[in-house]
C-alpha positions in Angstrom: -7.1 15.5 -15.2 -9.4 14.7 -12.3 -8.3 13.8 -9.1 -8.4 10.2 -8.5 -7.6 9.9 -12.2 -3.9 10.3 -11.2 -4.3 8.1 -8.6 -6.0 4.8 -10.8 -3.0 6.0 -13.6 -0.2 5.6 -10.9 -2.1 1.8 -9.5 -1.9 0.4 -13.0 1.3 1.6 -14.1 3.8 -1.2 -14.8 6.4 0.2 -12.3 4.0 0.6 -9.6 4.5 4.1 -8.2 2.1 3.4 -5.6 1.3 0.9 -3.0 -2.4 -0.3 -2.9 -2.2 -2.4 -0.2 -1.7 -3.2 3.4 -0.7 -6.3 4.6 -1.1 -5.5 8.4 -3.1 -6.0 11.4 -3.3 -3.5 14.4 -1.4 -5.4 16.9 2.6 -4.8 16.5 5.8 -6.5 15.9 6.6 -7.6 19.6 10.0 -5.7 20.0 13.1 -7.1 18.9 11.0 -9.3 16.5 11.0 -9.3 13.0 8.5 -10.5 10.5 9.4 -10.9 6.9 6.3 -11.4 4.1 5.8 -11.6 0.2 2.6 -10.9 -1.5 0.7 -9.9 -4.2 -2.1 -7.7 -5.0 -4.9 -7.6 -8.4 -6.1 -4.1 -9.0 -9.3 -3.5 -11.2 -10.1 0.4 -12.0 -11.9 1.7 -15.1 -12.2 -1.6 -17.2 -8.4 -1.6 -16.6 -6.8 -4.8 -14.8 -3.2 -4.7 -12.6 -0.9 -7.1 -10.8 1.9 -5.8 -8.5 4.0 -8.3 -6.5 5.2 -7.6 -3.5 8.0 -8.1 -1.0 7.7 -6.7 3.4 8.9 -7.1 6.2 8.3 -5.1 9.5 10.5 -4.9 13.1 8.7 -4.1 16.7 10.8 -0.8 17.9 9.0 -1.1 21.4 6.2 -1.5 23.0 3.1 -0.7 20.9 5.5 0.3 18.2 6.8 -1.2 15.0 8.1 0.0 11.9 7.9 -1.7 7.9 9.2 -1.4 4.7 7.5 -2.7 1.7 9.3 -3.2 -2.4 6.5 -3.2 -4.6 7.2 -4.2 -8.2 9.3 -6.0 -10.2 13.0 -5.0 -10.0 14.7 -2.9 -11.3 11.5 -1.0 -11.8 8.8 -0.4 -8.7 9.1 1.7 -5.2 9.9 1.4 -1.6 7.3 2.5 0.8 8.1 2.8 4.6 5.6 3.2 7.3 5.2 3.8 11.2 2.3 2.1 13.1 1.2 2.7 16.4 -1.1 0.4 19.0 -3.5 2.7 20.4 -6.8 0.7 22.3 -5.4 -2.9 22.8 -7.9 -5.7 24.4 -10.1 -7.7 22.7 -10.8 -5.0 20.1 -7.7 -3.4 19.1 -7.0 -0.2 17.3 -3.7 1.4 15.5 -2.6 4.1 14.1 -0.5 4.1 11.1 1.3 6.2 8.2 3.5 5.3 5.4 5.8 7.3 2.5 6.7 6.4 -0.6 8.7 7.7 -3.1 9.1 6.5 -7.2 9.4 7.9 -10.4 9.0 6.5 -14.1 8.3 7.4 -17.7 4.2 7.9 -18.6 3.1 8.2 -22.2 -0.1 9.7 -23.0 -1.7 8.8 -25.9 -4.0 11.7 -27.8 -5.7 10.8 -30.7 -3.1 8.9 -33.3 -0.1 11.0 -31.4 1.7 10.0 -28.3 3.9 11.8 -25.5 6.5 10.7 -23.4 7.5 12.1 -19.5 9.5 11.6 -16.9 7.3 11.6 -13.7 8.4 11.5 -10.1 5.5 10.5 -7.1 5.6 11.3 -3.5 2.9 9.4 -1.8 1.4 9.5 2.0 -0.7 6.6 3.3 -2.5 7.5 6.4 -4.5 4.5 8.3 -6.7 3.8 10.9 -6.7 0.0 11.3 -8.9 -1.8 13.5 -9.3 -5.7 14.9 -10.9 -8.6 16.4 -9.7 -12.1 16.6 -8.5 -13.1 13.5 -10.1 -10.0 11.1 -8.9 -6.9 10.5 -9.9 -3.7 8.7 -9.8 0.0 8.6 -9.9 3.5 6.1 -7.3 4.5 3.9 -5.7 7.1 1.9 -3.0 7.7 -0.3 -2.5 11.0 -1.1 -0.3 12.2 -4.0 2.1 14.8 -5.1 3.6 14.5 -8.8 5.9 16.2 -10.7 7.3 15.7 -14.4 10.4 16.6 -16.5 8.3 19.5 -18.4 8.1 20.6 -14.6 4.1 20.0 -14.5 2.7 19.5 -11.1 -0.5 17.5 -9.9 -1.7 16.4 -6.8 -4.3 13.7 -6.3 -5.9 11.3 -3.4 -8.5 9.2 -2.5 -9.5 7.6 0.3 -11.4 3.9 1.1 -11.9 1.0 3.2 -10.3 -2.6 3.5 -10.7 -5.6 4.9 -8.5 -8.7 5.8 -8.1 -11.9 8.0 -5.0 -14.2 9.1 -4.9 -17.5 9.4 -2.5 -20.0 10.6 0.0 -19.9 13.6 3.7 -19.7 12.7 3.2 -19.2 8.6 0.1 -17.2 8.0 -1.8 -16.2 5.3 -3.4 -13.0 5.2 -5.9 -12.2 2.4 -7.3 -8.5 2.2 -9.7 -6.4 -0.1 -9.4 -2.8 -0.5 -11.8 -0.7 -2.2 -11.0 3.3 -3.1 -13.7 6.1 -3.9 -13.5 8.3 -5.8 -14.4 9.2 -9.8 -13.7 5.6 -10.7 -13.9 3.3 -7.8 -10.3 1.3 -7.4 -10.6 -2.2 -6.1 -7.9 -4.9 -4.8 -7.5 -8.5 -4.0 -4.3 -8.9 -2.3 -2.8 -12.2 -0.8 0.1 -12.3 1.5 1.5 -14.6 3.2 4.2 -14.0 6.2 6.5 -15.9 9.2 8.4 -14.2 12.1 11.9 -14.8 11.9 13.1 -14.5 15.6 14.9 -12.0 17.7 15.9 -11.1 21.2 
């Protein structure tokens, strides 16, 4: 199986063992604050077409410092990603570090010829990011890089890497649209749509 194969199979799946998108912007959470968000993202890879919704929220730990988590799917099936960002050049351009883990598992059935074979897989996902801003638009590189196991204890690993872009708009509610598109064998590309409020603190 080529690389980014795995990684287009896990974007499509129904239980959505990975998370395609983002959903942020490099400036954090002030601390104390929270912000809660719901979204959802198209995926198109390979003549194949997916739609995962999607429900965040992140918390500002400190000063240049806030945390997320992010339910992707429809319950009871989909994941829970986590994720750690850091502000690292604020002013008028503004840059952040961030990386997020995930962790989901799920039944895959390949299909051969007129046969067909069922396994229970488990994925481990990192998603490193670099995400940069001006003003009202965003963008940055990312990866997601994969480790996978399965019941007939197989192991692949897999990753790609790519670029996104977004934008915010409106004050107190905002919308935030965002593209994403991944390189690789087969290129991966999303349209995501979120849209988010604060919801107070200290």
């Amino acid at each position: 199986m080529r690389r980014v194969a795995l990684v287009i199979l896990v974007a499509l799946m129904p239980s959505a063992c990975v998370s395609v998108s983002t959903f942020q912007v490099p400036e954090p959470v002030d601390p104390g604050r929270f912000v809660l968000g719901v979204g959802a993202t198209t995926m198109v890879a390979d003549g194949e077409v997916g739609f995962v919704p999607e429900l965040y929220g992140r918390y500002g730990l400190a000063s240049n410092w806030d945390v997320g988590l992010k339910f992707v799917g429809i319950p009871p099936a989909g994941l829970l990603q986590g994720d750690i960002k850091r502000l690292l050049v604020d002013g008028d351009f503004k840059l952040a570090a961030d990386l997020g883990v995930s962790h989901a598992g799920g039944e895959v059935t390949v299909s051969s010829g007129d046969s067909e074979s069922s396994s229970d897989w488990s994925f481990t996902a990192l998603y490193p990011a670099l995400i940069v801003g001006a003003g009202a638009f965003h963008g940055g590189v990312k990866g997601i890089l994969i480790a996978s196991g399965t019941s007939e204890d197989e192991f692949l690993t897999g990753s790609v890497f790519g670029v996104f872009a977004g934008s915010r708009f409106g004050s107190r509610v905002q919308l935030v649209p965002e593209v994403h598109l991944y390189f690789g064998d087969e290129p991966l590309f999303t349209a995501g749509l979120g849209i988010q409020l604060p919801l107070g603190g200290r």
